[in-house]
C-alpha positions in Angstrom: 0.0 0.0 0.0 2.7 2.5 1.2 4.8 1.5 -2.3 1.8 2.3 -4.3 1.2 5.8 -2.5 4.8 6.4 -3.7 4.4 5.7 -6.7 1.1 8.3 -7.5 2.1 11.9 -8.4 2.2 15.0 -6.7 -1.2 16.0 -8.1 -2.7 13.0 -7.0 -1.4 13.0 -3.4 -2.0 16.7 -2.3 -5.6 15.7 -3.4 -5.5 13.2 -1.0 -4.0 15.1 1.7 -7.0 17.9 1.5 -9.4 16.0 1.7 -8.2 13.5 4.4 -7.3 17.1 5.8 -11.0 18.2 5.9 -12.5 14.7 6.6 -10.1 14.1 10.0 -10.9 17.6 11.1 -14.1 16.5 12.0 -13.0 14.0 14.3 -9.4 14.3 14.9 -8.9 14.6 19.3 -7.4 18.3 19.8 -4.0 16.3 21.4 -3.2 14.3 17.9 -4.5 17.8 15.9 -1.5 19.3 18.1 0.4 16.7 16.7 0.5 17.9 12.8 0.2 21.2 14.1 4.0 20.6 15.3 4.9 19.0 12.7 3.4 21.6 10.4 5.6 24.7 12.5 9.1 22.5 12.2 8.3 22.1 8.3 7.4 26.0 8.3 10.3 26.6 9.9 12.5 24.6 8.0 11.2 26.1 4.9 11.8 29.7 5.8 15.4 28.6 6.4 15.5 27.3 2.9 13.7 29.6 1.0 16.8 32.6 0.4 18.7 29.2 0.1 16.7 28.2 -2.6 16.7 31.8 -4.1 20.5 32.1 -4.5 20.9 28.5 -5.7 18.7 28.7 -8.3 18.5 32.7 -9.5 22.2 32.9 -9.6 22.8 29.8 -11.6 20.0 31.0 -14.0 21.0 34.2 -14.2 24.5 33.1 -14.6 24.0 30.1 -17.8 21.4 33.3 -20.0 24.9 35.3 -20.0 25.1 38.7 -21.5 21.6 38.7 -22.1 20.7 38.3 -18.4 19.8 42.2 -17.7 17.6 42.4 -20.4 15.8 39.1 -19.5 15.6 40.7 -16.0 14.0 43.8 -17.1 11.4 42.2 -18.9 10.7 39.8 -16.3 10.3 42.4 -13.5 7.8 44.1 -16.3 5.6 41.1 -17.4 5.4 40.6 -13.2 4.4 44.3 -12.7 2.5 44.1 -15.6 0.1 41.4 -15.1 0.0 42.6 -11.3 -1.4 46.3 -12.4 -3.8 44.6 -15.1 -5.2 42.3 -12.0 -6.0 45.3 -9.6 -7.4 47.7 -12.3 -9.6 44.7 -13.9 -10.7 44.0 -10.1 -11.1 47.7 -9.5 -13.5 48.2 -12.9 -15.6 44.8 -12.3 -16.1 45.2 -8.8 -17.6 49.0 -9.5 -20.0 47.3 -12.2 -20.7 44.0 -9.9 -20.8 45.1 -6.2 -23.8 47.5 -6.5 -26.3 44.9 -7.5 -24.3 42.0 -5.8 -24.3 43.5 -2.2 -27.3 45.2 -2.6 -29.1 46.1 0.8 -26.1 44.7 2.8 -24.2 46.3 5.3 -21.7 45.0 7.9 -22.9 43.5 11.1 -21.1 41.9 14.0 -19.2 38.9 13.0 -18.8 36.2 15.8 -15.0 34.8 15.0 -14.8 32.0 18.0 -11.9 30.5 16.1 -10.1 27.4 17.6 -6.4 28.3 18.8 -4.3 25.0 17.8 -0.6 25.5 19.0 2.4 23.3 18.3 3.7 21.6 21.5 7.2 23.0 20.6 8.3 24.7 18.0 12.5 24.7 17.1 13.0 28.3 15.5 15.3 28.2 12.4 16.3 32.2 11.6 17.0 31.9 7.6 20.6 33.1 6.9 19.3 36.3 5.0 16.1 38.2 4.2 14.4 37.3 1.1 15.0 40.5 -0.3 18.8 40.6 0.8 18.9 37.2 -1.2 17.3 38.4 -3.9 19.6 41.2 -4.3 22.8 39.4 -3.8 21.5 37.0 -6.6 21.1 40.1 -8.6 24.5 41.3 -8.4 26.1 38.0 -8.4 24.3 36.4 -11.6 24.7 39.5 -13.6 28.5 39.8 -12.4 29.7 36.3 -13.2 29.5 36.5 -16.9 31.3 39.6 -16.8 34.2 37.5 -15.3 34.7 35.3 -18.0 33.4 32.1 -19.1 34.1 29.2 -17.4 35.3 30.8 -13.9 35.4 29.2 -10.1 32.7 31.3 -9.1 29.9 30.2 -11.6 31.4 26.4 -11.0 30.6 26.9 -7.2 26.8 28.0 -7.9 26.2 25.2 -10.5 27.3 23.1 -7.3 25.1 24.9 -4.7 22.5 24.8 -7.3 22.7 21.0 -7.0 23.0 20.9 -3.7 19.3 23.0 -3.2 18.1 20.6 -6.0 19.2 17.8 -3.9 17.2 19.2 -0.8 14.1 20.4 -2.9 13.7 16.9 -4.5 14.5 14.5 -1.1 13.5 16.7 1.6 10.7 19.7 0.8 8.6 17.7 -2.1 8.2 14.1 -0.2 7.1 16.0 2.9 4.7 18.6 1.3 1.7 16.4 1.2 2.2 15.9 4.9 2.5 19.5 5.7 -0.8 19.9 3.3 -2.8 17.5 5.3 -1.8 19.4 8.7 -2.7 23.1 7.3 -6.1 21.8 5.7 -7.1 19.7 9.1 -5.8 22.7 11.4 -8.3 24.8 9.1 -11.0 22.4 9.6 -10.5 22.3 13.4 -10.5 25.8 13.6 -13.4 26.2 12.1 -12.3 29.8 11.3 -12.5 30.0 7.4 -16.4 28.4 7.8 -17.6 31.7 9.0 -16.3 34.0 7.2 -17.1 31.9 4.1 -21.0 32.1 4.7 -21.1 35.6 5.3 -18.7 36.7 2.7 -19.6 34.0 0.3 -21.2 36.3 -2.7 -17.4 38.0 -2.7 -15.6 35.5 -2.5 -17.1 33.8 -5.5 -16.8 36.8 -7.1 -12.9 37.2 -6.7 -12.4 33.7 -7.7 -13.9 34.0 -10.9 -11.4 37.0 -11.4 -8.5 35.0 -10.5 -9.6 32.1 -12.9 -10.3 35.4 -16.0 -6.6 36.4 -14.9 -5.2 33.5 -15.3 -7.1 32.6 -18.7 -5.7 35.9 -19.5 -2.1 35.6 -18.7 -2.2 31.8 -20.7 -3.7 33.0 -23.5 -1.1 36.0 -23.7 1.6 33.1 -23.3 0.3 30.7 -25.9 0.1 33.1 -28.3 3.9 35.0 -27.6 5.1 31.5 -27.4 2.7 29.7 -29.9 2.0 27.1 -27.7 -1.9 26.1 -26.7 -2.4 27.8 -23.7 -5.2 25.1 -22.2 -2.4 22.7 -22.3 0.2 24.8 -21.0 -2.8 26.2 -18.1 -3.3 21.9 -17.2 0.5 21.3 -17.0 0.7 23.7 -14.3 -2.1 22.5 -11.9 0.5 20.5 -10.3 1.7 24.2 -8.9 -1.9 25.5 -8.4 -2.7 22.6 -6.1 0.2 22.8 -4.0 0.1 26.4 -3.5 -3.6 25.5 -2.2 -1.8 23.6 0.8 1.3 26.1 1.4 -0.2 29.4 0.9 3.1 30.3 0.2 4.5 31.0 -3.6 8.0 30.7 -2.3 7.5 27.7 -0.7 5.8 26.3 -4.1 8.6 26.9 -5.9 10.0 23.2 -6.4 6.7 22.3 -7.9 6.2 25.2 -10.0 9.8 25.1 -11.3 9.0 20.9 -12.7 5.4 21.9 -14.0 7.0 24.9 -16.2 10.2 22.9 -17.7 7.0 20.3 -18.3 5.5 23.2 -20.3 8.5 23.6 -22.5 10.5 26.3 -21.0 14.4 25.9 -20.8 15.5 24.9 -17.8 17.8 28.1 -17.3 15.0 30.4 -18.2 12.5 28.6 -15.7 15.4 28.4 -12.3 15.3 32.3 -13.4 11.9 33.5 -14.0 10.3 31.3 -11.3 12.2 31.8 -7.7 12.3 35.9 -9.3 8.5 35.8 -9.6 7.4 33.6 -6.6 8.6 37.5 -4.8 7.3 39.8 -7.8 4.5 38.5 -9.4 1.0 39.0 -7.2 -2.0 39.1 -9.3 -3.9 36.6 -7.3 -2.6 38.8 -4.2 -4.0 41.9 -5.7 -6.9 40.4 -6.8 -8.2 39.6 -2.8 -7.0 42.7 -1.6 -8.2 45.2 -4.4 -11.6 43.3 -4.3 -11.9 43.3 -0.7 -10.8 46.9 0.1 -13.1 47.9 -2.5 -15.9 45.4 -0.6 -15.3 46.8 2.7 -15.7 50.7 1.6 -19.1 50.1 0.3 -20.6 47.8 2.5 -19.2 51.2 5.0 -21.1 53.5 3.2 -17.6 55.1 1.7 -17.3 57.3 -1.1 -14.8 55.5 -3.7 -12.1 57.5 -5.6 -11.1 56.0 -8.7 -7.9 58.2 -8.0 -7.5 57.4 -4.7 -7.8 53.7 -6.1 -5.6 54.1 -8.7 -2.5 55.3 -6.9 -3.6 52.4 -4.4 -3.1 49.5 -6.8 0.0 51.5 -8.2 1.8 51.1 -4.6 0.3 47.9 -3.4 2.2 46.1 -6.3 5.5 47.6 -4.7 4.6 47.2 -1.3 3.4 43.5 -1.2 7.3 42.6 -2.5 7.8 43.2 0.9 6.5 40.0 2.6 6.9 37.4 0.1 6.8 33.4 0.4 5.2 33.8 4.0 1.0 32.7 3.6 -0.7 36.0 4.6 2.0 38.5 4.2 0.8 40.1 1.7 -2.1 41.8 3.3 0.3 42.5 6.7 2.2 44.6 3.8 -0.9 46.0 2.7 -2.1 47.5 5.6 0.0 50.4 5.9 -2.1 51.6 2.5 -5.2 50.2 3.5 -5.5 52.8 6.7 -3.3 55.6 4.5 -4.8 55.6 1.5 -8.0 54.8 1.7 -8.5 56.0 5.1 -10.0 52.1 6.4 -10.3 51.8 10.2 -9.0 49.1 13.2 -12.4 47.1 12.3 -12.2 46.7 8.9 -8.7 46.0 7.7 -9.2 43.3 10.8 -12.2 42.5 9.2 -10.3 42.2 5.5 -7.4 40.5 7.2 -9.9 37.5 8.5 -11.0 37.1 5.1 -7.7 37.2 3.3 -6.2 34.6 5.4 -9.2 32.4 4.9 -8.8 32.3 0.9 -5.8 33.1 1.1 -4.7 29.7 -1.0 -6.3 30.9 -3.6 -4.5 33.7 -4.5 -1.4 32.1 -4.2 -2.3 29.9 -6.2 -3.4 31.9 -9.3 0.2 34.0 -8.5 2.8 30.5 -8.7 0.5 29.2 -11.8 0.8 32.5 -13.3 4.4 32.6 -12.8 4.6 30.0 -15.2 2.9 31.9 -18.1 5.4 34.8 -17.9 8.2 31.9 -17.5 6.9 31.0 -21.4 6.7 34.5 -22.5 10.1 35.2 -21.1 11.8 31.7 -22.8 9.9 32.8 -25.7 12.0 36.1 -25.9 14.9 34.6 -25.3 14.7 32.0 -27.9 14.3 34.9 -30.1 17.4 36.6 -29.5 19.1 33.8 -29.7 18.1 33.0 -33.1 19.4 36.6 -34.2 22.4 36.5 -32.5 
């Protein structure tokens, strides 16, 4: 039985692990919930360590093997991310001012009763990452776009092939066997909680409403891909649910990385173009991100009774692409980045950013989701161009 389980793919087995996840939550005893719930703080843990690890191992590397082109490729990767994060907050912004009048018509915001379910680790073993994210993400930066500089074949570009291999080594034996586990404990510590259920019933109209603009984005963003890289972008959109599902379970786009890295060299991007494009844009690229928060800001001022600024809005989405670079691969941080513009700029109180921040963190998987399988259309558009050039050259 346990051979078999081995032998199903990842797909397969994070299915299982959300649903045994939901299923056990309604029975599981609070003392063997507590259980996972360690395990699940040690794997957190573990995975923060890795994650500017991962970062330098494979950005470098990437950077490092596209050469002189490297700057360019960066540049247009930073805009594509941008890009498709300003297109996600203005489309939000524009349905949202056609949708919410007639979908929360006559609704208002009440007293919500959150009684949800503290579940603590009985220890927790903390493991302070050697860097920031953004510290790694600079150094890889300077270091990729330095090494060709050097000359070809030099000790330094030897030394991150080898690191590269070494965080291969650890993504492939260590983080990917144990993310199904680590699935299974978030879904039945959400289940136990009992948290997400209501805020679901009460925000259940919006919440469909921002997933269908997270599924419109991504149809977007693939069809955009297919046609830069004339591939069919319904095949290229089912070779990276692998990455979708698992960012269901993490929350965290970082953390995703592995699996979004295999399911877009399955699409057909070069290898050296993916270990690029998708550790860069785990930490850039936030359209799902900017979907929730846009839609629920926008949510919150109306069911208030607030007057909205298209302006005001605007130079809101503007910043909140910036600002949510702040906090990435850790599930939630993109609203904790958020909320500094939330009270600033559009002038939302204690109440409701606590109010935003309950329902962020209960869909939150979502969004995630939609950012790590975008990541993989810009990862074709990007290989795309640099096939290109290298035909001219």
């Amino acid at each position: 039985m346990i051979k078999r389980l081995k032998k199903l793919p990842l797909l397969a087995k994070i299915g299982i692990a959300i649903v045994l996840g939901i299923l056990c939550g309604q029975f599981f005893p609070m003392w063997l919930t507590r259980i996972f719930g360690t395990f699940n703080a040690l794997f957190s843990s573990l995975l923060g360590f890795c994650i500017p690890l991962i970062i330098l191992g494979l950005i470098v590397s990437g950077i490092a093997d596209m050469g002189k082109g490297a700057g360019k490729m960066l540049l247009i990767t930073v805009g594509l991310a941008y890009g498709f994060t300003l297109v996600a907050g203005f489309g939000t912004g524009a349905a949202s001012n056609l949708v919410y009048p007639w979908l929360l018509n006559g609704a208002s915001l009440t007293t919500i009763d959150q009684e949800a379910v503290e579940i603590l680790p009985y220890f927790t073993i903390e493991m302070p990452p050697l860097m920031s994210v953004t510290s790694a993400l600079v150094l890889a930066f300077i270091l990729g776009l330095s090494i060709p500089a050097v000359g070809g074949n030099n000790t330094m570009k030897r030394f991150f092939e080898d690191f590269k291999d070494v965080v291969t080594i650890v993504i492939t034996r260590v983080i990917i066997p144990l993310l199904p586990l680590y699935i299974f404990g978030v879904f039945l510590q959400m289940t136990v909680g009992g948290q997400i259920m209501v805020v679901v019933t009460v925000f259940i109209k919006i919440i469909l409403f921002l997933f269908v603009m997270t599924a419109l984005m991504l149809l977007l963003q693939f069809t955009i891909a297919g046609i830069v890289s004339k591939r069919n972008p319904f095949r290229l959109l089912a070779t990276m649910l692998s990455a979708y599902v698992t960012a269901l379970g993490t929350s965290s786009s970082a953390a995703t990385i592995p699996v979004t890295l295999r399911s877009a060299v399955k699409t057909g991007v070069n290898p050296a173009v993916a270990n690029f494009v998708i550790p860069l844009c785990a930490t850039i690229h936030l359209s799902g991100s900017t979907i929730k928060i846009t839609g629920l800001a926008l949510a919150m001022m109306m069911l208030s009774g607030m007057p909205v600024d298209n302006g005001v809005m605007a130079g809101f989405i503007f910043m909140l692409g910036i600002t949510m670079v702040a906090a990435p691969g850790v599930p939630g941080g993109a609203v904790m980045a958020a909320l500094g513009l939330l009270t600033s700029i559009l002038g939302l109180g204690d109440a409701q950013t606590g109010l935003i921040i309950a329902i962020y963190l209960a869909i939150d998987s979502f969004g995630t989701a939609t950012n790590v399988t975008g990541d993989g259309a810009i990862a074709n558009i990007v290989d795309a161009i640099w096939s290109k050039q290298n035909k001219e050259r």
